[in-house]
N, C-alpha and C positions, 0 to 999 in steps of 0.2 A: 280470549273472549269469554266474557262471563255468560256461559249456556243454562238457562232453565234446566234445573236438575230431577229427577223423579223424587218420591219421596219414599219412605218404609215400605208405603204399602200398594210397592210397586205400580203406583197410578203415572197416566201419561205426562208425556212435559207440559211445563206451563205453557207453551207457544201451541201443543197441539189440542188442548182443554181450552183453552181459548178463541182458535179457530173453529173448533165445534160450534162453540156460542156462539159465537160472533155469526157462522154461516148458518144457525138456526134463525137469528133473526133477520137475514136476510129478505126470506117469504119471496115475495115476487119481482124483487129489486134483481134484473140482470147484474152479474159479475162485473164487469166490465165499468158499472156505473159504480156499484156499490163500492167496489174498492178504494175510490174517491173519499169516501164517507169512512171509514174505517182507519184505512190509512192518515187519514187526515185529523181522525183523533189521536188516533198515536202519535202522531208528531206535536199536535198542541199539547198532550200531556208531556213529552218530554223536553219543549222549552220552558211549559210552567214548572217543572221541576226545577230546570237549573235557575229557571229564574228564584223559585222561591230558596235554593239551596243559598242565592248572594244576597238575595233582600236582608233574610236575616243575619248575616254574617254583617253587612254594613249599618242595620237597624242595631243590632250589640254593639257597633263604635268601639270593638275592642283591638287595640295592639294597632295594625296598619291599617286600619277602616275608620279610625277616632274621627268622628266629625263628620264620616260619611255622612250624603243625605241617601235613603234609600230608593227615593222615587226619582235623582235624578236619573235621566236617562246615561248621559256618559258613563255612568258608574260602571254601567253594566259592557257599554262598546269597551272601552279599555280591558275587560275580561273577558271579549268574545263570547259575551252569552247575550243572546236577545230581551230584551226588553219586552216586557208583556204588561199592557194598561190592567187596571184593577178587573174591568168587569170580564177580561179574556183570560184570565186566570180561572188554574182549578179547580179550585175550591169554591168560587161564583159558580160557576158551569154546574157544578157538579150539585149546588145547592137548589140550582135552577131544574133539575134533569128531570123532574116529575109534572113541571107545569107544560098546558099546549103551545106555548110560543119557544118552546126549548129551539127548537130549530133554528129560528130567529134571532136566538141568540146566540148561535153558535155562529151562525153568517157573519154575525155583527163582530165577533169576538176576531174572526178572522180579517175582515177588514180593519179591524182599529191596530192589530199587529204586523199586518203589511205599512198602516201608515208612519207606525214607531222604528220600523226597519226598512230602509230602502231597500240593502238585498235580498229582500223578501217579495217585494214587488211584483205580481199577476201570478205568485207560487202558491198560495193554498186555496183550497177548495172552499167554493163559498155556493155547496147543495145542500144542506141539510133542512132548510127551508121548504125541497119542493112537497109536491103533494103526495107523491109516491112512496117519500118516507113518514111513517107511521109516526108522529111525537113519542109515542109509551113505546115501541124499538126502540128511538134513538136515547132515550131515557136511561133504557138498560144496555146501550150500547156505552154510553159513559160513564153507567158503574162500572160495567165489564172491564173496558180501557183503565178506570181509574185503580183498578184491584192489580193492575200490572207494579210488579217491581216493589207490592205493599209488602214489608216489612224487613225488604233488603237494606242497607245504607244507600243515604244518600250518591257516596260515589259509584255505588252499584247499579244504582237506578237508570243511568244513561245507557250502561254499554245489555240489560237485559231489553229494554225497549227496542234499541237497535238491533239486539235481535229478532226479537218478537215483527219490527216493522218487515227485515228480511226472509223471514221465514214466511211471512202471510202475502209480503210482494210473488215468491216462489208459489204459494195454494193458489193468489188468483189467475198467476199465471198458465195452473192447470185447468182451472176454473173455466177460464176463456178456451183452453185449448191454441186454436190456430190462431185465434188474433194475439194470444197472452204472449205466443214467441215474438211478437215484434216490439215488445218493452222489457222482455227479461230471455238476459241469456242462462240457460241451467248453471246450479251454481257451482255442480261437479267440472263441466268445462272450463269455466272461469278459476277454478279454483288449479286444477291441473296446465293451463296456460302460466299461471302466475308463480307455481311451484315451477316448471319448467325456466322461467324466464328472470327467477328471483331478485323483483325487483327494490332492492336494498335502499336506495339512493339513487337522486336525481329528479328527471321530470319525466312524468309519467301522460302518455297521450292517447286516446279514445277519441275517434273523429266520427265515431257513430254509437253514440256512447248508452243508447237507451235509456235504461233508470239508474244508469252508475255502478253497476255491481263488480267491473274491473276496478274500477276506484277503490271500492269497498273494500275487496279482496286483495289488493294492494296493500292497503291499510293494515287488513291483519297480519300480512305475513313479515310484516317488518315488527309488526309488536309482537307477532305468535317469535320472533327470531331474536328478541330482545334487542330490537334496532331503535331507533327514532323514527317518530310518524315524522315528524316537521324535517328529515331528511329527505322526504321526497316531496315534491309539490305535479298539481294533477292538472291537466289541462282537454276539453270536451268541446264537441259539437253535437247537438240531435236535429232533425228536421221536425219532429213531430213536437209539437206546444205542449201536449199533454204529458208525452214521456218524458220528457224535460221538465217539467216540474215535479214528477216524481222521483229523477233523478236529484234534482236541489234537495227535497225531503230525507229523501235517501243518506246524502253527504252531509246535510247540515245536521241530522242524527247521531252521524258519525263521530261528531265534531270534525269534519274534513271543511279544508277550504274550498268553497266550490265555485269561488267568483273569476274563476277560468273557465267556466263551463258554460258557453255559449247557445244560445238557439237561434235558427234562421229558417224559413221555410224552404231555401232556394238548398239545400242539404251544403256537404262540404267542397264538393267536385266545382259549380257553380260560383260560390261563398266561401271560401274557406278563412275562417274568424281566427286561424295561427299560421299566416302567409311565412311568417316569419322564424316560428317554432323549430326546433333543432332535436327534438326530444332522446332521452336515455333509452328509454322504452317504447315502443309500441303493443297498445293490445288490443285486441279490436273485434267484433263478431261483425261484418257487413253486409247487408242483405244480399243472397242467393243470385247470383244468374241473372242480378237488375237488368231489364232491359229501358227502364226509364231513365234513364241517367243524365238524359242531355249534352250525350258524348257528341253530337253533331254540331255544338257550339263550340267542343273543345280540341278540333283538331289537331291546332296547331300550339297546345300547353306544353309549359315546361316544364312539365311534370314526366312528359314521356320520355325518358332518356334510352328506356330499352323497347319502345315501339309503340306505335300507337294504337293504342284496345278500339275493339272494334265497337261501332254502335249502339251495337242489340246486345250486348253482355259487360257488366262493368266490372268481371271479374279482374280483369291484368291493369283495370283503372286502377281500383283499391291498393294493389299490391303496390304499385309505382308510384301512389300519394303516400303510403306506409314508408316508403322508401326515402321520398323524395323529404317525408320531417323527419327521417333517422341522422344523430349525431353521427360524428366518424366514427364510433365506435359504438354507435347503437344499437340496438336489437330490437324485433319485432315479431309476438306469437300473436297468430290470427286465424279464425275461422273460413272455411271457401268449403264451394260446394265440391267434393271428388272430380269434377270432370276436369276441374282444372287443370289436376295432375297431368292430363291427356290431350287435352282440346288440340286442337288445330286449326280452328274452325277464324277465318277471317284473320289468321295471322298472329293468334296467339301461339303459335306454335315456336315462332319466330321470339317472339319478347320471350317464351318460358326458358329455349335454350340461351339467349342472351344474361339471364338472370345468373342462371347456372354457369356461364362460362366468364361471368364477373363478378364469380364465389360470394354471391352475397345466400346463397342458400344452403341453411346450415341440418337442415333436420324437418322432415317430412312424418309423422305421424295419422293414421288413416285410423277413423273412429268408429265404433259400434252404431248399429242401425238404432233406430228411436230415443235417439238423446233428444232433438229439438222439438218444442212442441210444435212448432208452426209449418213443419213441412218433414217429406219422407224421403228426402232426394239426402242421399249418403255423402257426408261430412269427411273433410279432414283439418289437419291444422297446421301449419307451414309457421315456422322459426326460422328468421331471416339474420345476418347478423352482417354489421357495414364493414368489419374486419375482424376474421375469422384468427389473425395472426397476433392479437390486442396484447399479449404478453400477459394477459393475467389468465389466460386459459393453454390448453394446447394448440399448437398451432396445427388446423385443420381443414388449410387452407385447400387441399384438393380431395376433400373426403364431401361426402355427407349420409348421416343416418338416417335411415327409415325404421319405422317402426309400425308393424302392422297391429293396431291394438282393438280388430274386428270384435275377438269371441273375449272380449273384459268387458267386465258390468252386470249388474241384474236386473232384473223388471221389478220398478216401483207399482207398475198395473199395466194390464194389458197391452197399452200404446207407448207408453213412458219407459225407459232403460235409463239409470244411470250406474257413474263411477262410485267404487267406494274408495275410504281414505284408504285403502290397502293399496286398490287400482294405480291411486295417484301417484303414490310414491314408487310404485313398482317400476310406470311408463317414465316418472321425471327422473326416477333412481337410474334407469339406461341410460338419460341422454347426460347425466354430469358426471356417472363412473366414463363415459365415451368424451366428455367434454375436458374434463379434469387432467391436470398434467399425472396426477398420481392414482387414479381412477386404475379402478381391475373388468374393464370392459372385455366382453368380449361376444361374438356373433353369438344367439339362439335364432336357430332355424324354426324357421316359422313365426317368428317375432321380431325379432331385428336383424340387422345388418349394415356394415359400415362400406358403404361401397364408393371407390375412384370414381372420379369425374370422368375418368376413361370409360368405366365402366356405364354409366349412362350415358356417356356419347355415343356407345355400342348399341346401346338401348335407345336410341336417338330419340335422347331427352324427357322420355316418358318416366314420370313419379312418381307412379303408381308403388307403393311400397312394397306390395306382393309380388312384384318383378324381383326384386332384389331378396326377400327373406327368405324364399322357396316354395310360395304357393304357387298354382298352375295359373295360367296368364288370363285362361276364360273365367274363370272363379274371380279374381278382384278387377278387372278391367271394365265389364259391361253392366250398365243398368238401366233399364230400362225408363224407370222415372225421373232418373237423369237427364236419359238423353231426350227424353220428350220434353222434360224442361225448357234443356237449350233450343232442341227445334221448336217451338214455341214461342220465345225470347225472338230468336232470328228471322220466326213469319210475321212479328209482330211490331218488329223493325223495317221489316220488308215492307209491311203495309204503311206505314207511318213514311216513308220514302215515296211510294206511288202516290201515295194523297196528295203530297208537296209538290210531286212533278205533274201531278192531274190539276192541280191548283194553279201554278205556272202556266201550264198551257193555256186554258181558259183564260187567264189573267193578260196572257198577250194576243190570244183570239180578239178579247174585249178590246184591244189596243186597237190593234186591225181593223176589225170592222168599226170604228171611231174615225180612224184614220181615210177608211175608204168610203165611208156616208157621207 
């Protein structure tokens, strides 16, 4: 990845000199809106790049473009770069950036490249119009954008943008704080899932996929490993309209194909837009403790092989839709809140020992407190695998590791903790010397541990990774915003049942006295 580098005289990277500016011109425009307007210049200056990078390449008619026309449109589908009309180009825009209708024309610029690209269709942002944005901001917001990647090569210019868009999707999501975690997962997590799960080759699956940054991070680790991007292809669901378009932005940045990446408002559970999907990988961050899930529509799915999750919590939903699109020999790292490890609650106790006693769980990992922005209920991450005995690893078919990776990390500010790349390799460095036929594993107390299935049947079933590496049981077992969570979730299920049975009653009361009038 081509990262914005400092310069001699030790000044900040371009992505963080940037988002200074960019968030001084904010002024009164809430985070959450503005990101919209920001991000969405980044993206239109990075397909007018590539657009302008083939215009002239077919405009010179030289060698394999002879005869090219430049404005036709195919020219450019055949090379997978979009098409951008004259006046949504850069250099229009940017010649524009000082008059009061700039806005206006940046709207316009957006709908005439949604109508030259169908797969671009209800994906960018068409705000910069309103009244709330200033014309002379948004003026210097696309010089701002436009001075990205100036003086790099052109084939550089793609992959600096794409970082610059990831790096400032990551600020708004501090930005927002708690709503920012329901569109972006930290990129230290996603980034130590994807090392752990190294996903080389094949199809790669997010069934709650937010703005894409498993995709993303997918992406790099097969080119950071000198692999083929086009050996894996990525397939997506989001419920939310808005994260979903910033997830397309996200991938089509990327140059990633994202025309697997679904939206539906009815989420996956309800909907599921890959009935069919077999995937190599799963990786997924799923929302907390959902008690909204519309598990009472779904009792009888064929999705629950190892039990049926209980109403008020969709956490052994996730894992058993995780399950049910893994290939025979698939794998899946995902996000859950800690109590999973433990629950009991409504019968999940029941599906967690079934999971475990048909080895499909390979490794347990328990995470530092303040990684997520959006909640403070304690995280871990569960690596799933459909055969543990696949011939290209050891076979470990009655082990499984934990790994308690509590006291790793630093604080980015007060509230915020993340991983470093030291962290990451440290925690994925465990599970592949323990995973690997030729690996030099071995137990550290107080960090991991590779313990029998025996050995947690003794433990009856419980996951908690501090059972097993040598902490005391009171120290990683209880927490109290956990458990208020889930009592919480389960009063609020509770109530959403008496309503339907107070409904019913009335409803055949009404019958009755119809009946007897």
């Amino acid at each position: 990845m081509a990262k914005a580098k400092k310069n001699n005289n030790n000044e900040e990277p371009l992505e963080k000199q940037l988002w200074k500016s960019a968030d001084k011109l904010r002024k009164n425009i809430d985070a959450a809106e503005y990101k919209h307007i920001v991000l969405g210049l980044i993206f239109l200056k990075y397909i007018s790049d590539a657009f302008e990078e083939l215009f002239h390449k077919l405009k010179s008619g030289a060698g394999e473009y002879a005869g090219a026309d430049p404005e036709d449109k195919d020219e450019y589908k055949a090379e997978n770069v979009f098409f951008v009309p004259e006046k949504a180009r850069w250099p229009y825009l940017q010649s524009k950036a000082k008059l009061p209708e700039i806005g206006k024309e940046v709207d316009q610029a957006m709908d005439a490249i949604e109508k030259d690209n169908p797969t671009l269709k209800d994906v960018l942002p068409k705000v910069f119009a309103r009244g709330n944005l200033d014309p002379t901001n948004l003026g210097c917001l696309i010089d701002l954008v436009g001075n990205i990647a100036l003086g790099d090569a052109k084939a550089r210019s793609a992959d600096v943008l794409g970082h610059v868009f990831e790096y400032f999707l990551g600020e708004f999501a501090l930005a927002e704080g708690k709503k920012g975690g329901q569109f972006y997962t930290p990129r230290s997590v996603v980034e130590l899932l994807v090392e752990v799960l190294e996903p080389y080759k094949g199809r790669v699956f997010d069934p709650c996929c937010g703005s894409g940054g498993m995709f993303v991070q997918s992406e790099k680790f097969v080119t950071g490993h000198q692999g083929k991007v086009n050996d894996i292809s990525i397939y997506g669901q989001e419920s939310n309209r808005t994260t979903w378009r910033l997830a397309k932005m996200n991938l089509a940045i990327r140059g990633i194909d994202s025309s697997q990446v679904k939206w539906n408002n009815e989420g996956s559970f309800l909907n599921d837009s890959h009935k069919d999907l077999k995937a190599d990988y799963v990786i997924a961050n799923p929302p907390f403790n959902d008690s909204d899930w519309s598990g009472d529509l779904l009792r009888k799915d064929g999705r629950w092989k190892y039990g049926t999750p209980p109403t008020g919590n969709a956490n052994y939903a996730w894992i058993q839709h995780f399950l049910y699109h893994l290939s025979p020999s698939g794998q899946a790292g995902f996000v859950l809140a800690k109590g999973a490890l433990t629950s009991k609650t409504s019968g999940e106790g029941d599906i967690r020992k079934a999971l475990i006693e048909a080895r499909v769980v390979d490794c347990i990992v328990n995470l530092p407190a303040k990684l997520f922005l959006n909640t403070q209920i304690p995280a871990s991450l569960w690596f799933l695998s459909r055969n543990k005995a696949n011939g290209n690893f050891r076979n470990r078919t009655d082990e499984i590791l934990f790994i308690d990776a509590r006291n790793i990390g630093h604080l980015i500010n007060r509230r915020t903790r993340e991983l470093s790349a030291e962290d990451i390799v440290y925690i994925s460095g465990r599970y592949h010397n323990w995973r690997n036929p030729r690996g030099d594993y071995e137990d550290i107390k107080g960090f991991c541990n590779s313990a029998s299935i025996e050995r947690v049947r003794e433990l009856d079933y419980v996951l908690t990774p501090g059972r097993y590496v040598g902490l005391p049981d009171d120290e990683d077992d209880f927490d109290f915003a956990e458990r208020f969570s889930r009592l919480k979730a389960e009063f609020e299920a509770q109530i959403r049942e008496a309503e339907k049975l107070n409904s019913l009653i009335l409803e055949n009361l009404g019958k009755i006295e119809v009946k007897n009038g």
